[in-house]
C-alpha positions as a Markdown table, in Angstrom:
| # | Residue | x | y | z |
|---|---|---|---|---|
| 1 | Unk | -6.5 | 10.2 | 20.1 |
| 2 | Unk | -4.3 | 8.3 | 17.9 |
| 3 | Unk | -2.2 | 6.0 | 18.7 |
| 4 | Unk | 1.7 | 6.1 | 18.3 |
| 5 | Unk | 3.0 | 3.8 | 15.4 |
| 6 | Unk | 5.6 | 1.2 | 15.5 |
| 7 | Unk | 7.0 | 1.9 | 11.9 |
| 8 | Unk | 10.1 | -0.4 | 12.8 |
| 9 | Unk | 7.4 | -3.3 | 13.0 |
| 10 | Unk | 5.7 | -1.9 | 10.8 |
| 11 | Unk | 8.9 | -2.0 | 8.4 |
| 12 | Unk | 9.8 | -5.8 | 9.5 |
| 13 | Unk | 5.8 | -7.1 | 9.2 |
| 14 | Unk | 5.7 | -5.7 | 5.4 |
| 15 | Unk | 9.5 | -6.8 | 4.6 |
| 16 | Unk | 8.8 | -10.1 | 5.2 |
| 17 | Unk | 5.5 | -10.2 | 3.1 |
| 18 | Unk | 6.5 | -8.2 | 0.3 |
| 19 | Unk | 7.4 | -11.6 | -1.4 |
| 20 | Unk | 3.5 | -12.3 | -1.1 |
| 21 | Unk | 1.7 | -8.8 | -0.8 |
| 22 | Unk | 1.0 | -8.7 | -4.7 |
| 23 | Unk | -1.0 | -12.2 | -4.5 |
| 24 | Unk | -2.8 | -11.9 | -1.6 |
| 25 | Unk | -3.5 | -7.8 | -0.9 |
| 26 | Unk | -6.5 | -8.1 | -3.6 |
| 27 | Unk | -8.4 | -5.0 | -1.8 |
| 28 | Unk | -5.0 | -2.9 | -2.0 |
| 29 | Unk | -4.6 | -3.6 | -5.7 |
| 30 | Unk | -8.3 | -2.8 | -6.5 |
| 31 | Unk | -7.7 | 0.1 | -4.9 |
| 32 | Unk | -4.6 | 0.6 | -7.2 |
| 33 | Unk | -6.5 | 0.3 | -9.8 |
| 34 | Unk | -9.3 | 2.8 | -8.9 |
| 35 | Unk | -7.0 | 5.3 | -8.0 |
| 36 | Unk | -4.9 | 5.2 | -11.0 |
| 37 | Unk | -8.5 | 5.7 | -13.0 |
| 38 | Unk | -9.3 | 8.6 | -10.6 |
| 39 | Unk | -5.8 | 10.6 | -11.0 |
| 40 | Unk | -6.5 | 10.1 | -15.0 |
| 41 | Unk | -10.2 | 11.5 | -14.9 |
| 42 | Unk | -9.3 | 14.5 | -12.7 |
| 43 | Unk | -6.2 | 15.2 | -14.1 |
| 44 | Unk | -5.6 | 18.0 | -17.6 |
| 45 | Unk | -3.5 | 15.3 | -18.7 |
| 46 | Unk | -2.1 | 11.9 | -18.7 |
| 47 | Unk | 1.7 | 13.0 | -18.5 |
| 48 | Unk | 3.4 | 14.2 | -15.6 |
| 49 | Unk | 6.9 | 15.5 | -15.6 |
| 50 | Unk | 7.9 | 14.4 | -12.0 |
| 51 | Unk | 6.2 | 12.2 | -9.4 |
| 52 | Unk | 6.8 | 11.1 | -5.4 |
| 53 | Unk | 5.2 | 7.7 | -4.5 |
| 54 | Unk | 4.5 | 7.4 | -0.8 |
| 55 | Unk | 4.1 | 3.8 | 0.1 |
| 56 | Unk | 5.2 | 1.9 | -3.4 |
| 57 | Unk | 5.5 | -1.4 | -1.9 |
| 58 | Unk | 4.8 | -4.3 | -4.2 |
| 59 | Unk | 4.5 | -1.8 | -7.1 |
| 60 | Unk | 1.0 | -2.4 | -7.5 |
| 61 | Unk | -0.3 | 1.3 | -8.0 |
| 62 | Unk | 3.0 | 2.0 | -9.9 |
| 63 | Unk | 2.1 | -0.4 | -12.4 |
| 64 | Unk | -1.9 | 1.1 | -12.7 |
| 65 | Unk | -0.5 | 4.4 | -12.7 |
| 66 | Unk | 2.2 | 3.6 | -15.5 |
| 67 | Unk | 0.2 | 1.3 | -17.6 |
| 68 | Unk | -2.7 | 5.2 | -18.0 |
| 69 | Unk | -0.3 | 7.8 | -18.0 |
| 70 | Unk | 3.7 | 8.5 | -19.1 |
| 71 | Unk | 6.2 | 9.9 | -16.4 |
| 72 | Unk | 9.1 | 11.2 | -17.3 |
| 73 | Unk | 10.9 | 11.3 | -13.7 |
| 74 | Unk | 9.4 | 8.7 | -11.1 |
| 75 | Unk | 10.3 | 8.6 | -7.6 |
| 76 | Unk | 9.1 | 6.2 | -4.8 |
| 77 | Unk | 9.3 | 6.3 | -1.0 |
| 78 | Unk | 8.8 | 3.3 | 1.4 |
| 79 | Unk | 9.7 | 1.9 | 4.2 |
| 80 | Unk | 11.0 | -2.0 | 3.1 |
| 81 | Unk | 13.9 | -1.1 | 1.4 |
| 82 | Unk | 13.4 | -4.1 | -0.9 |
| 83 | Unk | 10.6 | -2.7 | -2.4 |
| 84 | Unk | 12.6 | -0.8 | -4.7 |
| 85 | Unk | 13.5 | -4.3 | -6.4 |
| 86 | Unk | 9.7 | -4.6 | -7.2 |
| 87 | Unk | 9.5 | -1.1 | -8.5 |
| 88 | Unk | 12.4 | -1.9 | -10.7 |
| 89 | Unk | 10.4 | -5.0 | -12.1 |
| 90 | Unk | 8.1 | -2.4 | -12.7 |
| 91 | Unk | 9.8 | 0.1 | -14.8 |
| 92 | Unk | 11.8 | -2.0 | -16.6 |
| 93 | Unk | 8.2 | -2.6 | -18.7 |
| 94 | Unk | 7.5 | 1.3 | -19.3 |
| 95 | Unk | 9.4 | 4.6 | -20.5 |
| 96 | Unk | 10.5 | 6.4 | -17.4 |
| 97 | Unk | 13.7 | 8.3 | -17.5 |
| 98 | Unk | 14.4 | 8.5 | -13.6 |
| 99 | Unk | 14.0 | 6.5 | -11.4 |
| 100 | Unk | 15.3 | 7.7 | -8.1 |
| 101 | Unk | 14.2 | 5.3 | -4.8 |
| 102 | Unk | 13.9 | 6.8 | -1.2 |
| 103 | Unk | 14.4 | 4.3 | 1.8 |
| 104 | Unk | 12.7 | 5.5 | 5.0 |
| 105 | Unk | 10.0 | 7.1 | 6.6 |
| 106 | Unk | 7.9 | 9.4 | 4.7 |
| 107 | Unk | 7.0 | 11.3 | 8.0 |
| 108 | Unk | 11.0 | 11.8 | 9.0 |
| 109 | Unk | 13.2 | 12.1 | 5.3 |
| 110 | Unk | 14.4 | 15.2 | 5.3 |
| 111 | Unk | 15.6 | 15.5 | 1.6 |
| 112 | Unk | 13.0 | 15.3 | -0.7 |
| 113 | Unk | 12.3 | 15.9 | -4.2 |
| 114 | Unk | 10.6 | 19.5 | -5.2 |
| 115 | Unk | 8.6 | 21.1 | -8.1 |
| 116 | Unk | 6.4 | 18.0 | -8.2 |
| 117 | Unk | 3.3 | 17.2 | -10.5 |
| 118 | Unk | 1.8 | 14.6 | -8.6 |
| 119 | Unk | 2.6 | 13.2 | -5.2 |
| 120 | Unk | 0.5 | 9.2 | -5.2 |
| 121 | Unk | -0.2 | 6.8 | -1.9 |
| 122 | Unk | -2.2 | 3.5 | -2.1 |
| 123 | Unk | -3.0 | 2.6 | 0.9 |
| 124 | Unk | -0.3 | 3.8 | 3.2 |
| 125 | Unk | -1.9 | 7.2 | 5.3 |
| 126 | Unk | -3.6 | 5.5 | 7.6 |
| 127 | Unk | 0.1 | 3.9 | 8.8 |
| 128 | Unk | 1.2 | 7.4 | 9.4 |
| 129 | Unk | 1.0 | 9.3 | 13.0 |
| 130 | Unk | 0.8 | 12.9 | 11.7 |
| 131 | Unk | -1.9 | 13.6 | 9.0 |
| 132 | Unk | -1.5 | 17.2 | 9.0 |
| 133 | Unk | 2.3 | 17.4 | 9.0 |
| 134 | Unk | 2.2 | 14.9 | 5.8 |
| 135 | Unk | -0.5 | 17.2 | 3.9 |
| 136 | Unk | 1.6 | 20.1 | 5.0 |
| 137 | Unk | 4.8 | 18.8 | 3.8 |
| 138 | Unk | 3.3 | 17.5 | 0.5 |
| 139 | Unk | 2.0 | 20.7 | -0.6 |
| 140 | Unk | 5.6 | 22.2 | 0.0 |
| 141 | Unk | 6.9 | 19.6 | -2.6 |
| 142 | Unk | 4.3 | 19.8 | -5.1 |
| 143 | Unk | 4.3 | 22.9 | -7.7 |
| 144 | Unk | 1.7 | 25.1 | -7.4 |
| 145 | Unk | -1.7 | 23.4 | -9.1 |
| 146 | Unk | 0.1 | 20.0 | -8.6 |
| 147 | Unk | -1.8 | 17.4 | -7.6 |
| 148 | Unk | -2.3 | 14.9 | -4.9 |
| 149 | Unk | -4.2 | 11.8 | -4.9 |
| 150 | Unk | -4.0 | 8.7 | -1.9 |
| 151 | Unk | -6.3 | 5.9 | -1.0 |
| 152 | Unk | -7.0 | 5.0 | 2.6 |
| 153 | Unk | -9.0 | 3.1 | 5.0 |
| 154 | Unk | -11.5 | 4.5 | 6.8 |
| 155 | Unk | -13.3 | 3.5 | 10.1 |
| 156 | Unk | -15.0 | 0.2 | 9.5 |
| 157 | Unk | -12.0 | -0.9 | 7.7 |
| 158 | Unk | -11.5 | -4.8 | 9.8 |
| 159 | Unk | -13.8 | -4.0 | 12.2 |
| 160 | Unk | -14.3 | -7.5 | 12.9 |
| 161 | Unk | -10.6 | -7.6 | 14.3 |
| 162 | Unk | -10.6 | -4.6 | 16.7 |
| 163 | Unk | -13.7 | -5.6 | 18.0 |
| 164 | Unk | -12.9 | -9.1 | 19.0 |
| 165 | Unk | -9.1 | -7.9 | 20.0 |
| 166 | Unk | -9.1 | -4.4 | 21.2 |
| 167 | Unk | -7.0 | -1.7 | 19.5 |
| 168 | Unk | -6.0 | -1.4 | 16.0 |
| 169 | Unk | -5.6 | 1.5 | 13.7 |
| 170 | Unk | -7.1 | 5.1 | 14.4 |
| 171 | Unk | -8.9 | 5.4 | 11.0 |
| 172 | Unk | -10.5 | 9.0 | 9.6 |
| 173 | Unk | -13.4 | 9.4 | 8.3 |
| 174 | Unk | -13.7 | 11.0 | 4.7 |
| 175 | Unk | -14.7 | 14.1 | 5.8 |
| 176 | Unk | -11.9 | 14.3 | 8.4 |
| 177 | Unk | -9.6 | 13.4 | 5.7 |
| 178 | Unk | -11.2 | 16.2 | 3.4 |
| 179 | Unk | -10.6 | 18.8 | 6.0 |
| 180 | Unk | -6.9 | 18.4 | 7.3 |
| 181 | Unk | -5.7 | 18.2 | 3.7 |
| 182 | Unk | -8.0 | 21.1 | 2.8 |
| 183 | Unk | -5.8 | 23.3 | 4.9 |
| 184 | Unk | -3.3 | 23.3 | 2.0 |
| 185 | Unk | -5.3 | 21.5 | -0.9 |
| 186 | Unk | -8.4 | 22.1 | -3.0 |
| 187 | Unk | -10.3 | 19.3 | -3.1 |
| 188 | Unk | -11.6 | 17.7 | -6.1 |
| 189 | Unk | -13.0 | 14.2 | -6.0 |
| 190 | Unk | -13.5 | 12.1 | -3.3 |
| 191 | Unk | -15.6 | 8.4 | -2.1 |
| 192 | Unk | -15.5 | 5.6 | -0.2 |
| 193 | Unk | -16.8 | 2.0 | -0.6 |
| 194 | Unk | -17.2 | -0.7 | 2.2 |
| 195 | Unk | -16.3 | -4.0 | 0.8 |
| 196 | Unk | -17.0 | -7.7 | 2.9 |
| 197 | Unk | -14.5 | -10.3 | 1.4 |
| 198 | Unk | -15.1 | -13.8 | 2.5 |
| 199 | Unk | -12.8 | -16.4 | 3.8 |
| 200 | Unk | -13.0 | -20.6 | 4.4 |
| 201 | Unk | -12.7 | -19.6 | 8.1 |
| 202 | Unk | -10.9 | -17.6 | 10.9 |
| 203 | Unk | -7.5 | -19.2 | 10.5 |
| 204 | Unk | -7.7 | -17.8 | 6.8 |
| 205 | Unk | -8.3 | -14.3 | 7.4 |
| 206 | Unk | -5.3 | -14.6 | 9.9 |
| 207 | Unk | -3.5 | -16.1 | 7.0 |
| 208 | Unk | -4.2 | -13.4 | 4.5 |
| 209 | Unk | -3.4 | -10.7 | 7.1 |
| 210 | Unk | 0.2 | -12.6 | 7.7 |
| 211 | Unk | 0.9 | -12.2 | 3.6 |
| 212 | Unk | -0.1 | -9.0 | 3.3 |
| 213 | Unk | 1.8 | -7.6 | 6.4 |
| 214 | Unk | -1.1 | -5.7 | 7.9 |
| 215 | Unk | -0.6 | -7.1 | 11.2 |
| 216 | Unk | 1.9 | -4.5 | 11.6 |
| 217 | Unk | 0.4 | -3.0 | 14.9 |
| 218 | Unk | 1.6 | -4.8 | 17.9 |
| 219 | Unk | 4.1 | -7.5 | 19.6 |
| 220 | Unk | 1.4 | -9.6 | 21.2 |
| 221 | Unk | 2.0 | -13.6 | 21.0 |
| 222 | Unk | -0.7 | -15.6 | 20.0 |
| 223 | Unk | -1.0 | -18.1 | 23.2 |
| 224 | Unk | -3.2 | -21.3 | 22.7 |
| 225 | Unk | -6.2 | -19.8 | 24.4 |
| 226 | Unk | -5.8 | -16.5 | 22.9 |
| 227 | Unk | -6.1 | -18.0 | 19.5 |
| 228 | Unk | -9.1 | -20.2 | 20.3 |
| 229 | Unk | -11.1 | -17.4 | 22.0 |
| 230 | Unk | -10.3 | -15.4 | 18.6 |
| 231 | Unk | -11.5 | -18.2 | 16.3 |
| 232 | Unk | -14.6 | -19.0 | 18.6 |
| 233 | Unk | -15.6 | -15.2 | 18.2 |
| 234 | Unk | -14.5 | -14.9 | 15.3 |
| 235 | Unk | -17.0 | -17.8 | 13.8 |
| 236 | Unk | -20.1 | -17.1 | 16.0 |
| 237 | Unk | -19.9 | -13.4 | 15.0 |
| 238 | Unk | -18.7 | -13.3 | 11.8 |
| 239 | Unk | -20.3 | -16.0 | 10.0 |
| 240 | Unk | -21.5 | -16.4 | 6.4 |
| 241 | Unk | -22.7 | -19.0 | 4.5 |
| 242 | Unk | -19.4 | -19.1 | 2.8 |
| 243 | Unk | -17.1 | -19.2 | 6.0 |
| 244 | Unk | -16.7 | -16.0 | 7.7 |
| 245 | Unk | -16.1 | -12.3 | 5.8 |
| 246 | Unk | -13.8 | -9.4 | 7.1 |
| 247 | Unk | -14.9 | -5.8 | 6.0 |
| 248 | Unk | -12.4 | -3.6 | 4.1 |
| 249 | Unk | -13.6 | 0.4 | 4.2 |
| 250 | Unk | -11.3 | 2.3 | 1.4 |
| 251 | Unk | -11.3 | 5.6 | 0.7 |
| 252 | Unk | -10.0 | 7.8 | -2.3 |
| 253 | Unk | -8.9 | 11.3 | -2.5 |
| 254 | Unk | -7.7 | 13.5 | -5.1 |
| 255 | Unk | -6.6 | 17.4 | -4.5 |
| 256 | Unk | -5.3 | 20.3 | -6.3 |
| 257 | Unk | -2.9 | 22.4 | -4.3 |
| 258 | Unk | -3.5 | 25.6 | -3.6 |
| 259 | Unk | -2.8 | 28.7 | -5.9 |
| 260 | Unk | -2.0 | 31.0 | -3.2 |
């Protein structure tokens, strides 16, 4: 079963790293980068008339996407507000003739924009509680042949966190992924990596998940003892000979929507 998001901590976790996201969410913008490179390869071409964003952020797969392809009309969805100063930043470096910014959540905006080419999410799904509903409504907004294309994480993504802490994110596997979306999608390419970043020690992966907001699931305070028992297990199971690592499991996606 998965679990009920918080998206108004959510919202206030990633508002007050957006400032630092683009420095220290290296996996996030690799992943910008190789879904940008996906979207070219599997696309007829390398200009879309109108896109949706879900998730812009920092503007890190707005840039990758930008920098390969021309857009005429660009819009972007998230839930930080400020994050449409970052896309700005952006554009202002590329010839885009729209801009329009959405504020919200993707899962509740009821106005959106139609007749779509491409509809683009870097990691940002797996922060969403209805999978189906979101593939559903993105196929409404997309023309018919558009295309979507979204990274994710799937289930080993910080597995060294839940397991020491309890909880965290209800990740899909790719297949799972494959098959809700394939109820209004074809698909078309598809893969997954599993990547083990290291850190100097436990107090730095903590660190790195402060900047780049992704503590976004709970309200829990970090008492003393709470903290220690997290670094001990942290160090005696996670250990390498450069610190400790923390395992990232993306996952890419790109789908054509269905003719009829």
């Amino acid at each position: 079963m998965h679990q009920k998001i918080d998206k108004q901590l959510v919202r206030e976790r990633f508002g007050r790293s957006l400032t630092t996201y683009g420095t220290h969410a290296v996996m996030q913008k690799a992943m910008a980068s190789e879904l940008a490179e996906m979207i070219c390869t599997e696309s007829c071409s390398h200009s879309f008339e109108r896109v949706l964003e879900v998730g812009s952020g920092s503007g890190a797969l707005t840039a990758e996407l930008l920098r390969r392809c021309s857009v005429k009309v660009y819009h972007a969805n998230d839930l930080v507000t400020e994050s449409r100063n970052c896309l700005e930043a952006v554009l202002a470096d590329y010839p885009v003739k729209e801009f329009h910014f959405l504020a919200g959540d993707i899962e509740s905006l009821e106005v959106l924009p139609q007749a779509l080419d491409l509809v683009v999410s870097n990691a940002t799904l797996q922060w969403l509680d209805d999978l189906d509903l979101f593939f559903r409504k993105a196929a409404t907004l997309l023309r018919p042949g558009g295309m979507l294309a979204f990274s994710s994480f799937s289930t080993r993504n910080m597995q060294e966190i839940s397991t020491i802490e309890g909880g965290g994110l209800s990740y899909y596997p790719l297949e799972e992924l494959k098959n809700i979306a394939g109820r209004y999608f074809d698909f078309i390419a598809g893969k997954e990596d599993v990547v083990r970043m290291e850190f100097g020690s436990p107090e730095a992966v903590l660190h790195h998940m402060r900047q780049t907001g992704v503590n976004g699931l709970h309200r829990r305070t970090w008492t003393k003892s709470r903290y220690q028992h997290f670094l001990s297990r942290y160090r005696q199971s996670y250990s390498c000979e450069s610190g400790v690592y923390l395992t990232y499991h993306p996952v890419y996606c790109c789908l054509k929507k269905k003719l009829s």
